[in-house]
TIVO-99149 format. One record per atom (N, C-alpha, C, O, CB): residue in one letter; chain; atom name; z, y, x. Coordinates in steps of 0.001 Angstrom, whole numbers, plus 500000, padded with zeros to 6 digits. Glycine has a CB too. Layout:
N
REC  resn  chain  name      zz      yy      xx
REC     a      A    CA       Z       Y       X
...
//
This chain:
152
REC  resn  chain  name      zz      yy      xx
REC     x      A     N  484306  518000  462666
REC     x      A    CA  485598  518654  462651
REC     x      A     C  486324  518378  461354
REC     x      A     O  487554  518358  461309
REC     x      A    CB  485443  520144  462860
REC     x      A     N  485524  518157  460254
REC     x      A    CA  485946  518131  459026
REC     x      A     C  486508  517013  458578
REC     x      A     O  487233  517028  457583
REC     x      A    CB  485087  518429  458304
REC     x      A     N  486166  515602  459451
REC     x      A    CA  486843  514787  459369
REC     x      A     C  488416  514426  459598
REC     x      A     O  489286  513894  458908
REC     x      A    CB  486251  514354  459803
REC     x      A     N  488312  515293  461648
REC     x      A    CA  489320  515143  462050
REC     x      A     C  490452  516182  461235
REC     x      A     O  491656  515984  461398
REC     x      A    CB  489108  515240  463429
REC     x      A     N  490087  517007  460582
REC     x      A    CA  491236  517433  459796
REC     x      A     C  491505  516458  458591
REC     x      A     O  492627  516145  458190
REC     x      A    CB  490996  518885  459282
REC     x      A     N  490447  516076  458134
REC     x      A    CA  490959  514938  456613
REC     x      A     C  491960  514086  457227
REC     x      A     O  493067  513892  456725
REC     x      A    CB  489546  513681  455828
REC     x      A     N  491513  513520  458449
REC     x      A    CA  492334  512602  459188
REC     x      A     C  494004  512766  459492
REC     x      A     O  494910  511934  459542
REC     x      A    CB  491664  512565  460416
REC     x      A     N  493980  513776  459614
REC     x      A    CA  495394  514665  460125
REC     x      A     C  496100  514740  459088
REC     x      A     O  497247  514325  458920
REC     x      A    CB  495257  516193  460672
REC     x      A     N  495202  515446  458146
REC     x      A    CA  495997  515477  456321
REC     x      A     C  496907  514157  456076
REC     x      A     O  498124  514119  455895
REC     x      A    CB  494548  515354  454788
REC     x      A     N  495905  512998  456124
REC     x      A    CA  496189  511909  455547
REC     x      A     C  497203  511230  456262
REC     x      A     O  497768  510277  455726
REC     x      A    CB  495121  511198  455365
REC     x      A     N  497531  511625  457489
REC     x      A    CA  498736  510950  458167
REC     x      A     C  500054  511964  458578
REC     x      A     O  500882  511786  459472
REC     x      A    CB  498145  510252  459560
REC     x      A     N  499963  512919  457749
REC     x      A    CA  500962  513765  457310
REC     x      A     C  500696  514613  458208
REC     x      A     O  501748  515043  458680
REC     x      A    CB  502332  513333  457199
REC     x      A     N  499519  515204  458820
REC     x      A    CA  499424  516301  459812
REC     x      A     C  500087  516180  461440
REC     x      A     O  500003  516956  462391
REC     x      A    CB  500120  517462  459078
REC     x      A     N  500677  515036  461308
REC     x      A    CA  501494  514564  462974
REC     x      A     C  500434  514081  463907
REC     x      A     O  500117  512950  463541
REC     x      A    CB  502743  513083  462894
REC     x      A     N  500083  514270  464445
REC     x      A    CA  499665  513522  465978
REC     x      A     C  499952  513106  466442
REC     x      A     O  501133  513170  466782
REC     x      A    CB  499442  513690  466823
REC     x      A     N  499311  512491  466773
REC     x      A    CA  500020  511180  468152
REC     x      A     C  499856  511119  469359
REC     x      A     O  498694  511020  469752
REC     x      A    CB  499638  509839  468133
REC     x      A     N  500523  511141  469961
REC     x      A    CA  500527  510923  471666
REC     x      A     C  499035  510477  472295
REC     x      A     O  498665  509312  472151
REC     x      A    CB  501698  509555  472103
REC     x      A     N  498241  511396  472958
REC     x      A    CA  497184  509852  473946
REC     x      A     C  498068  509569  475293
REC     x      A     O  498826  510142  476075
REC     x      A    CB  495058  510467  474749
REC     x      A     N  497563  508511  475079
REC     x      A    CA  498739  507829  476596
REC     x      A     C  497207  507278  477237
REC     x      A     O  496159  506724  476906
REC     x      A    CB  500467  505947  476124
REC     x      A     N  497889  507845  478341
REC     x      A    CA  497078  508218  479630
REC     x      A     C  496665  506868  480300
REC     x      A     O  497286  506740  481356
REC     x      A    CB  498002  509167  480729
REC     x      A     N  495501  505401  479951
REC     x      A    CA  495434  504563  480432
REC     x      A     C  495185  504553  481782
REC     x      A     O  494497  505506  482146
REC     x      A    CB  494875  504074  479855
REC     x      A     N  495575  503658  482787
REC     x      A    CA  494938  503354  483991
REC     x      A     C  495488  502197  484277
REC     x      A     O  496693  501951  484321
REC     x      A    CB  495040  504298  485047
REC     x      A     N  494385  501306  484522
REC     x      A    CA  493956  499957  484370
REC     x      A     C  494190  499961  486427
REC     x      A     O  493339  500299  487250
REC     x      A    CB  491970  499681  483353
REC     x      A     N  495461  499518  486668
REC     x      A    CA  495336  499340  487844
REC     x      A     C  494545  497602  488985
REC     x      A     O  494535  497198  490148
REC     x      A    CB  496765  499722  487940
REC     x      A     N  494110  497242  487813
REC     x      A    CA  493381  496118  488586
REC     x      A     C  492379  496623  488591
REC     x      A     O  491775  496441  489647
REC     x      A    CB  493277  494757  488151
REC     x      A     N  491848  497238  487843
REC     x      A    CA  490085  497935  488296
REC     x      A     C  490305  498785  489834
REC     x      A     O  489405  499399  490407
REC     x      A    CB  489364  499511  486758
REC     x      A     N  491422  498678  490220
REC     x      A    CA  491100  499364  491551
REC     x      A     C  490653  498450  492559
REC     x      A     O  489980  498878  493496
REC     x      A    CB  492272  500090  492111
REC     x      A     N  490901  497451  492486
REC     x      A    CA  491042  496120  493498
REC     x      A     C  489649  495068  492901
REC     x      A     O  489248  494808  491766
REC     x      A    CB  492959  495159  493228
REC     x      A     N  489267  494723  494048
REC     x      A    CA  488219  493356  493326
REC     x      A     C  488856  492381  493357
REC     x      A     O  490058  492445  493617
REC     x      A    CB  486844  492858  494002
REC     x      A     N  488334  491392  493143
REC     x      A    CA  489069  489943  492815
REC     x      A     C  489829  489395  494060
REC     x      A     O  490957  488909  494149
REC     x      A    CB  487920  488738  492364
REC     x      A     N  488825  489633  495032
REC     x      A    CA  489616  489206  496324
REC     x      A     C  491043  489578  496750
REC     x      A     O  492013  488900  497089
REC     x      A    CB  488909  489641  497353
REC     x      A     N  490788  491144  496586
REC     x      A    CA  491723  491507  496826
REC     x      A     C  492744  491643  496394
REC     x      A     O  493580  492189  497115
REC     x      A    CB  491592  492018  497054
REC     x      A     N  493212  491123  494757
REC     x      A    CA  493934  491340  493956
REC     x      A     C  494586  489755  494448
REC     x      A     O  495782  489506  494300
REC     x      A    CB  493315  491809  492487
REC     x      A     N  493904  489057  494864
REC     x      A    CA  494250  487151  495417
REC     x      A     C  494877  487529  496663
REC     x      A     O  496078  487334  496850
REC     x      A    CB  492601  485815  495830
REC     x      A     N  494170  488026  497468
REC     x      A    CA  495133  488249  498444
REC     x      A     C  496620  489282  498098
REC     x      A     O  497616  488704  498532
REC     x      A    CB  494242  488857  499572
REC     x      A     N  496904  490412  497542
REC     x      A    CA  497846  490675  496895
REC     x      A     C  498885  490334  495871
REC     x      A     O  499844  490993  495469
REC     x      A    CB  497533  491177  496736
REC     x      A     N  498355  488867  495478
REC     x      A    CA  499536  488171  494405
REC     x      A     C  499808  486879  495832
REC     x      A     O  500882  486286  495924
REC     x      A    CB  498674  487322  492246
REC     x      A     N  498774  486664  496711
REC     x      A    CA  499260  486129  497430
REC     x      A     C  501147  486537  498255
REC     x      A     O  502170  485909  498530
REC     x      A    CB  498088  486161  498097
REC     x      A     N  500747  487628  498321
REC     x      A    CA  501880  488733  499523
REC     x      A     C  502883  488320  498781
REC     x      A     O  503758  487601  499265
REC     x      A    CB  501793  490777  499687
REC     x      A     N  502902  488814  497185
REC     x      A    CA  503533  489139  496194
REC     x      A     C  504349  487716  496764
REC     x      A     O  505305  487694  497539
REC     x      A    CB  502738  489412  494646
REC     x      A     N  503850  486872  496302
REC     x      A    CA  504381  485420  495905
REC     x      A     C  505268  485349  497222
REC     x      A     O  506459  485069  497086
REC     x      A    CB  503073  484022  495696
REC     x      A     N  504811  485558  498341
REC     x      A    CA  505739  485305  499845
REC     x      A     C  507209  486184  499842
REC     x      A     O  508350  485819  500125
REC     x      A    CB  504700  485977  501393
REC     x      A     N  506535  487836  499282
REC     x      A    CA  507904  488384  499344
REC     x      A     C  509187  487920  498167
REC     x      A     O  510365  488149  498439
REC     x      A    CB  507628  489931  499237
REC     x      A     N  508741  487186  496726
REC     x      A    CA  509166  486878  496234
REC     x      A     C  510159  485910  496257
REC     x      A     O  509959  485008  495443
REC     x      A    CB  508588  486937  495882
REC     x      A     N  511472  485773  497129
REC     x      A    CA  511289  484563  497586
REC     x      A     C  512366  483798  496300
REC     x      A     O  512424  482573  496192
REC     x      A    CB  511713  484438  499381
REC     x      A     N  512821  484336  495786
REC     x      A    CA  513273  483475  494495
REC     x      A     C  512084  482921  493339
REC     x      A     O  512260  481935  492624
REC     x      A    CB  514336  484484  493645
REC     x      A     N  511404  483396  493334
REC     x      A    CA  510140  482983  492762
REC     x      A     C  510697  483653  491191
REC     x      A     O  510929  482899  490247
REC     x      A    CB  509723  481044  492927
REC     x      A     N  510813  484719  491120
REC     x      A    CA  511734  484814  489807
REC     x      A     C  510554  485980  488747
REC     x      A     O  510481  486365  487579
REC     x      A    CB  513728  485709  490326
REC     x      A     N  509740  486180  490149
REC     x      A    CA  508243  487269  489230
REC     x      A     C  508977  488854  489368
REC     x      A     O  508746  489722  488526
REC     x      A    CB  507932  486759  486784
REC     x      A     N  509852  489078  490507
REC     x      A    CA  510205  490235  490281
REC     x      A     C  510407  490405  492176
REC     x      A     O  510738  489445  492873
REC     x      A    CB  511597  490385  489025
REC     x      A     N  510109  491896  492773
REC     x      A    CA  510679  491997  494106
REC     x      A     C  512025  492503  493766
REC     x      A     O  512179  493340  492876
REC     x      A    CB  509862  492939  495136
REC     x      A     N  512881  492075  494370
REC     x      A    CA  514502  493064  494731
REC     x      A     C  514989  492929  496020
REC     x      A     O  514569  492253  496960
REC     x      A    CB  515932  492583  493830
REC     x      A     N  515934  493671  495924
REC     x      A    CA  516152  493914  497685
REC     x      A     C  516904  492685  498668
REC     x      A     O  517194  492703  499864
REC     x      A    CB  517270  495364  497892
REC     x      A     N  517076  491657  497652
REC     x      A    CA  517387  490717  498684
REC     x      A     C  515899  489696  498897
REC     x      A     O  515644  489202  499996
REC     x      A    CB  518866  489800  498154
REC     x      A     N  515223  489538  497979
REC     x      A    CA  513824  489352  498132
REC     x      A     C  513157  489779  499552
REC     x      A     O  512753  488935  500354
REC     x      A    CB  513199  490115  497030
REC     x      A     N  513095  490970  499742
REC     x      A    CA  513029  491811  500669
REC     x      A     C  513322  491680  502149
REC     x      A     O  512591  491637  503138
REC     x      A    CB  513629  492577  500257
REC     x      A     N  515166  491609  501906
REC     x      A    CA  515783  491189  503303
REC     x      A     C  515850  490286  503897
REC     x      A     O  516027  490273  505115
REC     x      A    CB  516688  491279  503466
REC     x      A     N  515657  488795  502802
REC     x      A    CA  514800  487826  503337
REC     x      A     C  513897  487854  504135
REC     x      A     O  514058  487538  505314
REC     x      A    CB  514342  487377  502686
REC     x      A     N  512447  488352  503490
REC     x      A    CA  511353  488118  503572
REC     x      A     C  511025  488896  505217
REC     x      A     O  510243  488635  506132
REC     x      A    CB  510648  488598  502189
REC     x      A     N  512300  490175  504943
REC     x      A    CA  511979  490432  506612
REC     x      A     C  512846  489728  507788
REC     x      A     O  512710  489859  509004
REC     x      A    CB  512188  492021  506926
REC     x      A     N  513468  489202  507304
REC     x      A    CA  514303  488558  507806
REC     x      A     C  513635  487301  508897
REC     x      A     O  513894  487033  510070
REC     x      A    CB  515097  488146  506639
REC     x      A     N  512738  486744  507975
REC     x      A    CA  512132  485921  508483
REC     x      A     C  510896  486199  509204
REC     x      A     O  510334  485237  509729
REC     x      A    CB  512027  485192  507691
REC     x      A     N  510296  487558  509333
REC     x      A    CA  509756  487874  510821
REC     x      A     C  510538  488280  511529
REC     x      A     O  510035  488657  512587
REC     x      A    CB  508805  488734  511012
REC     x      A     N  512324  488482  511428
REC     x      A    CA  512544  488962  512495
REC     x      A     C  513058  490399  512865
REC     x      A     O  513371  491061  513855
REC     x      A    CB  511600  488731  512941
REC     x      A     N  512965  490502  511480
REC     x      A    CA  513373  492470  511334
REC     x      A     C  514867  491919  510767
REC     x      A     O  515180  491029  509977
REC     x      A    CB  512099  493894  509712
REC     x      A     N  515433  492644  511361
REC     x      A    CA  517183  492931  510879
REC     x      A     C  517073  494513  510529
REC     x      A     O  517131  495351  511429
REC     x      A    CB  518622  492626  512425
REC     x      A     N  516874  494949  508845
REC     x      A    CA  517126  495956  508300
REC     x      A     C  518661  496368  507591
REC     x      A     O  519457  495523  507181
REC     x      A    CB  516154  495922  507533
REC     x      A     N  518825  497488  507558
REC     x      A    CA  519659  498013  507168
REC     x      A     C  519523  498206  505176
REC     x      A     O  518555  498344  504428
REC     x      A    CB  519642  499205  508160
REC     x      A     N  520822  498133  504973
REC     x      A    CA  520613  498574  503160
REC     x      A     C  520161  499492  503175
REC     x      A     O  518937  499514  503048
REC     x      A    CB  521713  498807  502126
REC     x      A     N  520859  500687  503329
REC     x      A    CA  519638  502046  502841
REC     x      A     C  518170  501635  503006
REC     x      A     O  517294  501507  502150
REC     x      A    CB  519753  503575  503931
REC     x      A     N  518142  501498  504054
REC     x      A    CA  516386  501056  504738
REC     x      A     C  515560  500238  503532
REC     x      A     O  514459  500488  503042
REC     x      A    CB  516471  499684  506405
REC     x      A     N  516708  498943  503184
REC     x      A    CA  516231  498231  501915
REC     x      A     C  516119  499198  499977
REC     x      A     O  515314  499196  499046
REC     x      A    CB  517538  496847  501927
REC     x      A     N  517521  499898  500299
REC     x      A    CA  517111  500741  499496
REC     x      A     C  516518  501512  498762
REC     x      A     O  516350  501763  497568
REC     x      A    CB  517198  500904  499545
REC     x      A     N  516127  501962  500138
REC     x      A    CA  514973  502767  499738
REC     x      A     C  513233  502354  499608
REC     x      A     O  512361  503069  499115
REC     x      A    CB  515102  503766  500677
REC     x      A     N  513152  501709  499892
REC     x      A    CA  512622  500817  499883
REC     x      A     C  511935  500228  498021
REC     x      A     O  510796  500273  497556
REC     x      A    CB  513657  500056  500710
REC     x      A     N  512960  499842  497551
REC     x      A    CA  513023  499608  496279
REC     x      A     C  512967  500568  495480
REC     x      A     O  512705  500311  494305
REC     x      A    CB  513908  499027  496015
REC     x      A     N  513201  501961  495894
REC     x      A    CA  513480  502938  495285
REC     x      A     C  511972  503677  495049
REC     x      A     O  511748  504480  494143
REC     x      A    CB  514582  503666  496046
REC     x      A     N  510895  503187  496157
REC     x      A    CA  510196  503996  495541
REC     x      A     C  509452  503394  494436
REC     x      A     O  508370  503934  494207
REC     x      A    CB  509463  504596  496385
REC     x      A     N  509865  502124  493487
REC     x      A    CA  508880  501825  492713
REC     x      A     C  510037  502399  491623
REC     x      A     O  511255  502376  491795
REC     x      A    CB  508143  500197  492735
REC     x      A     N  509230  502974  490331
REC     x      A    CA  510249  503557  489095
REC     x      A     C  510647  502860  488297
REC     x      A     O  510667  503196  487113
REC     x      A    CB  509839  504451  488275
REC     x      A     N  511095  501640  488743
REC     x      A    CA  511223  500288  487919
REC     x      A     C  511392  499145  488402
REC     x      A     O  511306  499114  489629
REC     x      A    CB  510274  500021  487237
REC     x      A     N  511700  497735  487659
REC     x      A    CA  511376  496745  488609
REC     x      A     C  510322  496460  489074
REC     x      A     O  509419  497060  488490
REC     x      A    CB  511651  495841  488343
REC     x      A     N  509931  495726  489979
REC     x      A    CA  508744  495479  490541
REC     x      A     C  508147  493941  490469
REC     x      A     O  508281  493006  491259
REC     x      A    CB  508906  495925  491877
REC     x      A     N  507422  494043  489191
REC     x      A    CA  506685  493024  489000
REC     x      A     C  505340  492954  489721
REC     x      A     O  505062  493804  490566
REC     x      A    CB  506558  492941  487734
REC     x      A     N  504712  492218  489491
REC     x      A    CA  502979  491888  490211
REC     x      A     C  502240  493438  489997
REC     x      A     O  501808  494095  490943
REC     x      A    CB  501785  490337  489028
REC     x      A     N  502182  493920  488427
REC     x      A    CA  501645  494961  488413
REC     x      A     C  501821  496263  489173
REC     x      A     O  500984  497011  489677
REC     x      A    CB  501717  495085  487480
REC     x      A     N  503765  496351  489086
REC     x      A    CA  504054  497722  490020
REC     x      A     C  503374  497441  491836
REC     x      A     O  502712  498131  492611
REC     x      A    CB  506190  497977  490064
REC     x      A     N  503809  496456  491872
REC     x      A    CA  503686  495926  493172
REC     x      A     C  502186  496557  493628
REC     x      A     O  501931  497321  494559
REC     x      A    CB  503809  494179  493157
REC     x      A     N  501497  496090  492853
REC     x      A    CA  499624  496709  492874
REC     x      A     C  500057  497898  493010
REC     x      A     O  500509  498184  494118
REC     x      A    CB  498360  496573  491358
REC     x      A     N  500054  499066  491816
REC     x      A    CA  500165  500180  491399
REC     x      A     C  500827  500981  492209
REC     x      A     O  500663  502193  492069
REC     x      A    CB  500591  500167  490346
REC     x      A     N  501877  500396  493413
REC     x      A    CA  502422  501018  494660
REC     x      A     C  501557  500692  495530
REC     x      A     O  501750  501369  496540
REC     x      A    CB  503751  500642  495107
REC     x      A     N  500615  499927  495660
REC     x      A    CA  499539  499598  497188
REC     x      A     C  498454  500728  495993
REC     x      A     O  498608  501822  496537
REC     x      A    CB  498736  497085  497786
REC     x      A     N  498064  500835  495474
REC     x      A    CA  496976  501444  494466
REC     x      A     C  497930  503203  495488
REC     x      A     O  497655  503460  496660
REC     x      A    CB  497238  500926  491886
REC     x      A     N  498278  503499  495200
REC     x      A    CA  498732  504835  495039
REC     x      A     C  498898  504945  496929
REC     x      A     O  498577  505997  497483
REC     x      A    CB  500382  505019  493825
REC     x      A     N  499421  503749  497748
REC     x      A    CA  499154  504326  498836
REC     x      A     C  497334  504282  499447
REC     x      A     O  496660  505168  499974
REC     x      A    CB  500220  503618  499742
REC     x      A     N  497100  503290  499197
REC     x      A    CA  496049  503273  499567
REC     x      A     C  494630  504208  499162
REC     x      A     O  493553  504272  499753
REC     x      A    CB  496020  502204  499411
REC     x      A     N  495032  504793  498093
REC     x      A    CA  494088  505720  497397
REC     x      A     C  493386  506997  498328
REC     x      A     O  494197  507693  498940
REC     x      A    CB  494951  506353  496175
REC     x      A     N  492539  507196  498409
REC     x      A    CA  491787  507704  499364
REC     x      A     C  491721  507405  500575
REC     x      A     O  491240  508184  501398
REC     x      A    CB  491920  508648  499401
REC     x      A     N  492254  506078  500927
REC     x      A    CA  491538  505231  502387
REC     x      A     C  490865  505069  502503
REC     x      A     O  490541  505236  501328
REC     x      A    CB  491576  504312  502887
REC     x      A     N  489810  504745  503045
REC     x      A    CA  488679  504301  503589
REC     x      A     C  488413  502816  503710
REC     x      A     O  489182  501912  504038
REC     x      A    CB  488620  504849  504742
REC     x      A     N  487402  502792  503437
REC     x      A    CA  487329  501186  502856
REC     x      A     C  487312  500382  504774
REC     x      A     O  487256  500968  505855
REC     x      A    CB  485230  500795  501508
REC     x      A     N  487392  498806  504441
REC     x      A    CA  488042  498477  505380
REC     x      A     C  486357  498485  506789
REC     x      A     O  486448  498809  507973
REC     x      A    CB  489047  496829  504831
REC     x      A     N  485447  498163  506276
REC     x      A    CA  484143  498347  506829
REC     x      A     C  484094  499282  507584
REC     x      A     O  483700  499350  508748
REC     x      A    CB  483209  498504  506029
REC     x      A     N  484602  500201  506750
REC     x      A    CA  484485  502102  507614
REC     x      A     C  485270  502128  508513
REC     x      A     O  484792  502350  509626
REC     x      A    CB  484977  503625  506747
REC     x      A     N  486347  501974  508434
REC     x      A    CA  487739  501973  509118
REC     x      A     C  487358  500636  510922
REC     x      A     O  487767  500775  512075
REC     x      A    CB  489267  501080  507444
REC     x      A     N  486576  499668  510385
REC     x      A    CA  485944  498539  511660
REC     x      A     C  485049  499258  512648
REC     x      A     O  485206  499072  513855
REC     x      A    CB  484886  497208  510998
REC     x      A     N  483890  500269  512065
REC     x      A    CA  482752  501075  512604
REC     x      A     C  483781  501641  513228
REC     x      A     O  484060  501164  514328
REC     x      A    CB  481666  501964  511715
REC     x      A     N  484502  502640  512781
REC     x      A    CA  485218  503611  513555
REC     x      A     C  485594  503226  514894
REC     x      A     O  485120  503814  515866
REC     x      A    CB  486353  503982  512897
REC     x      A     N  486659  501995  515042
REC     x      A    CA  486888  501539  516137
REC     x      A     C  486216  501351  516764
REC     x      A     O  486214  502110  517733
REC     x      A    CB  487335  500869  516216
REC     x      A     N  485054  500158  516739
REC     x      A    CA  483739  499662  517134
REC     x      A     C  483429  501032  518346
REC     x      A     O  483156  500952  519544
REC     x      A    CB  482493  499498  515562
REC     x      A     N  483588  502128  517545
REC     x      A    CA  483169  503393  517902
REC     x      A     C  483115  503570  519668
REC     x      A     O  482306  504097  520432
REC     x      A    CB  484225  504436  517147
REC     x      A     N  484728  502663  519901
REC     x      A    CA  485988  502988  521099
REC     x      A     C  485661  501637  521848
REC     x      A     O  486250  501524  522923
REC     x      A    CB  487968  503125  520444
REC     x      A     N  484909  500681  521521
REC     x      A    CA  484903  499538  521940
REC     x      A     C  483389  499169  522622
REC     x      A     O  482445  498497  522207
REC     x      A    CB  485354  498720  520801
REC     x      A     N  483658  500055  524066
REC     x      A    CA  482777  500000  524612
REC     x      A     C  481970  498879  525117
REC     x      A     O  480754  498958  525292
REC     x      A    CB  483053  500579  525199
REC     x      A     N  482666  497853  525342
REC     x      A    CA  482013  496212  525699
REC     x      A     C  481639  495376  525014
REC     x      A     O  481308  494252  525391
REC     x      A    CB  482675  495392  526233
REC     x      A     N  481625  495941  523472
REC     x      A    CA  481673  494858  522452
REC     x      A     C  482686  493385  522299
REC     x      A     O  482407  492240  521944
REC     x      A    CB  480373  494443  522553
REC     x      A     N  483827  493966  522702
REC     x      A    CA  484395  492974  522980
REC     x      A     C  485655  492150  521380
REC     x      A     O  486189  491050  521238
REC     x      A    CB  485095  493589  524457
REC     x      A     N  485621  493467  520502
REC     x      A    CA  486247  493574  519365
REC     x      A     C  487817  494140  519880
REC     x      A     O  488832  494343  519215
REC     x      A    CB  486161  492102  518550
REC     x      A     N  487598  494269  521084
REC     x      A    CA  489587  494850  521627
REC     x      A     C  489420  495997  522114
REC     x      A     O  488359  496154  522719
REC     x      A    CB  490610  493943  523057
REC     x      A     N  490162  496917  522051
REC     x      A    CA  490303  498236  523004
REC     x      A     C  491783  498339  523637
REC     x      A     O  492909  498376  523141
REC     x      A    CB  490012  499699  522075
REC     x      A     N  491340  498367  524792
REC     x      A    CA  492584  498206  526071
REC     x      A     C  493555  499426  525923
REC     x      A     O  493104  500537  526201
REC     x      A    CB  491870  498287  527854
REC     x      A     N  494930  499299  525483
REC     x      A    CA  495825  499689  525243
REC     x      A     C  496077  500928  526040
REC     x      A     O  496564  501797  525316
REC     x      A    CB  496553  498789  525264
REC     x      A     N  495916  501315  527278
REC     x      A    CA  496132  502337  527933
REC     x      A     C  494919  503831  527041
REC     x      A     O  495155  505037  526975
REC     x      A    CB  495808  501759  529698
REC     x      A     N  493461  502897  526405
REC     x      A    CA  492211  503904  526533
REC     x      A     C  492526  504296  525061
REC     x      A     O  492143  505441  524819
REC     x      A    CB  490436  503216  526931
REC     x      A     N  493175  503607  523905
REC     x      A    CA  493643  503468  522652
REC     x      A     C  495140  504731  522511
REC     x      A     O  495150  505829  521954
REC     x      A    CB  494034  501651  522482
REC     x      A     N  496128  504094  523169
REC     x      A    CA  496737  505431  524203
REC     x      A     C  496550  506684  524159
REC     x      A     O  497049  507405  523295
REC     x      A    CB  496396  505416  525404
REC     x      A     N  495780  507097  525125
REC     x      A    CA  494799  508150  525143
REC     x      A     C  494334  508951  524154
REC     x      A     O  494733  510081  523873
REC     x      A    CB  493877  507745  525515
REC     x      A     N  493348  508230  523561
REC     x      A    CA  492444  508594  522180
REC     x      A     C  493620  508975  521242
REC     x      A     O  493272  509787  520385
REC     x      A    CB  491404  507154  521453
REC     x      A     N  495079  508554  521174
REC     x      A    CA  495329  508831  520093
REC     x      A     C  496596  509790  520200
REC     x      A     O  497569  509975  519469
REC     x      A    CB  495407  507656  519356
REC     x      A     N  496133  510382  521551
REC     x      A    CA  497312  511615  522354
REC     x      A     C  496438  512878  522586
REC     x      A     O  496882  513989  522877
REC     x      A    CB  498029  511064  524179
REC     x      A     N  494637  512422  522352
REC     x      A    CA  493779  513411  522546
REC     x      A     C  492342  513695  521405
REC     x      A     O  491473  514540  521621
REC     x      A    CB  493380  513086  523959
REC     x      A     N  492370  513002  520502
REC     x      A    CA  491577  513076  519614
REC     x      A     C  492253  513964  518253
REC     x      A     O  493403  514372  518415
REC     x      A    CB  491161  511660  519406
REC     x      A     N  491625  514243  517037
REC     x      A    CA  491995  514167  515895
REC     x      A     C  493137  514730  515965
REC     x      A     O  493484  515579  516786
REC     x      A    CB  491959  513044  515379
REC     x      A     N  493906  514160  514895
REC     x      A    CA  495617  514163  514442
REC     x      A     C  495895  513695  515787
REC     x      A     O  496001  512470  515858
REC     x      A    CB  496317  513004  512991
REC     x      A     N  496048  514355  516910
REC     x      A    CA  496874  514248  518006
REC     x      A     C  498476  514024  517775
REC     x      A     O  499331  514861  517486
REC     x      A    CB  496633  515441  518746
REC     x      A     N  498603  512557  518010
REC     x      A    CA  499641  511329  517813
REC     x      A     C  500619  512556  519275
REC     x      A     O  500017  513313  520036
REC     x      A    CB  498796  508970  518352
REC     x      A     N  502335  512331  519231
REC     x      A    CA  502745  512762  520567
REC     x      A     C  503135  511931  521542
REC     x      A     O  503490  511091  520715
REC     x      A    CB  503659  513528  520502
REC     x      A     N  503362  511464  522465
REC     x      A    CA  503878  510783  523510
REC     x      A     C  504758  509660  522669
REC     x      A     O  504739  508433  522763
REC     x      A    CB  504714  511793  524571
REC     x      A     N  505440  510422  521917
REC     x      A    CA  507140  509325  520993
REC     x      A     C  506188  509211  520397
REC     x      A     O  505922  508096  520845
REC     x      A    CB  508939  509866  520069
REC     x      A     N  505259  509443  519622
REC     x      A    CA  504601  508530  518434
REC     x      A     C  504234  507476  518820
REC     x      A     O  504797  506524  518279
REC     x      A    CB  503489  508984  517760
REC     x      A     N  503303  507186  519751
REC     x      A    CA  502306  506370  520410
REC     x      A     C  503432  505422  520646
REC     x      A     O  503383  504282  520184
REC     x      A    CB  501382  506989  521743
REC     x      A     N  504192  505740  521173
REC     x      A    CA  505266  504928  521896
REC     x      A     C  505953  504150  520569
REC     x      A     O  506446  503092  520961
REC     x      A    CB  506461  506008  522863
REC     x      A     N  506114  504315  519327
REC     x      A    CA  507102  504097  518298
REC     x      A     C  506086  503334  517787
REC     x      A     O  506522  502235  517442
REC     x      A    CB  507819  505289  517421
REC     x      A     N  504503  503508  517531
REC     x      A    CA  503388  502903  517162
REC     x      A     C  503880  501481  518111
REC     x      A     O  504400  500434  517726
REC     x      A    CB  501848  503840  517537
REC     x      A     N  503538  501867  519292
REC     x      A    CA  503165  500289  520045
REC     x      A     C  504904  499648  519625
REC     x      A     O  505272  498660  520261
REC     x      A    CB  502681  500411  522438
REC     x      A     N  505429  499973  519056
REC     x      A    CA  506621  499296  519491
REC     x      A     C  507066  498399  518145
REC     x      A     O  507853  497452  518151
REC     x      A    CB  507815  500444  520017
REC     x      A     N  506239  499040  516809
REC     x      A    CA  506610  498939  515716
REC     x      A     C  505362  497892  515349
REC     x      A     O  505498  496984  514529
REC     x      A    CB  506849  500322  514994
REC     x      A     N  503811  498221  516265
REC     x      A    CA  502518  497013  515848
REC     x      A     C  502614  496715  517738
REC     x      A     O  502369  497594  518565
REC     x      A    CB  500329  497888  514881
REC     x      A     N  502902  495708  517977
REC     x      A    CA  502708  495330  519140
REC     x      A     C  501639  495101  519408
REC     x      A     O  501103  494257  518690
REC     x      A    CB  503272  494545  519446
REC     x      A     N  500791  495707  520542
REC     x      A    CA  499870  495388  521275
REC     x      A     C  499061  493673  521975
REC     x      A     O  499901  493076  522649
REC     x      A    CB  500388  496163  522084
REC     x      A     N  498494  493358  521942
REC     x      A    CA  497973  491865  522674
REC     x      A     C  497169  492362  523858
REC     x      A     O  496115  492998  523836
REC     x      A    CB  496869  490764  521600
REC     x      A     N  497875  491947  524893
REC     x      A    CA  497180  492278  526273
REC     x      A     C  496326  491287  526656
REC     x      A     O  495700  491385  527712
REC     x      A    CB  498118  492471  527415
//
């Protein structure tokens, strides 16, 4: 204790801030941080090391989504800054945080996939997710298949 007061003396009694590290690549392994500068690099499409919203309207553009500005807006809005490689992480870091790793998330299904076939038939998927759990409603299910299309 006797130090940390000499210490304090000697730098005029002020303290200093601790700033709160978090090392957002320790969330990700290598792979996954490759596949995520991968994304990065696609949505980027000026190549300029930054996302912005025409970056964006491009990038959806070219699957095929015709978005709206607000939509893009907001969009951009939820990172508190520009969005370099790091925010870019640090926004998948923060949604993904308490997911379930992707292994767990395969079993689960597996669960529903009575033939071993790796598919579950859209009507029985349907179902399960109008009668299980977080009971999805009729418009959900419906806004789901419409938004991840199904393969029959």
């Amino acid at each position: 204790m006797a130090s940390k007061a000499a210490a304090a003396k000697r730098s005029g009694g002020k303290k200093r801030a601790q700033r709160a590290t978090s090392n957002v690549f320790a969330m990700f392994d290598q792979n996954q941080i490759q596949e995520f500068k991968e994304a990065f690099n696609m949505i980027d499409q000026n190549h300029d090391g930054f996302i912005t919203k025409d970056d964006l309207k491009d990038m959806l553009a070219s699957l095929g989504k015709d978005v709206t500005e607000d939509y893009l807006e907001d969009m951009i809005n939820e990172a508190p800054g520009p969005i370099n490689f790091t925010m870019f992480l640090t926004l998948f870091g923060e949604r993904l945080q308490g997911t379930d790793p992707e292994e767990v998330i395969k079993n689960a299904f597996s669960n529903f996939d009575d033939e071993a076939t790796g598919l579950i038939p859209d009507e029985y998927l349907r179902e399960l997710l109008m009668t299980m759990g977080d009971r999805f409603s009729e418009d959900e299910v419906d806004q789901m298949f419409r938004d991840a299309p199904i393969d029959k």
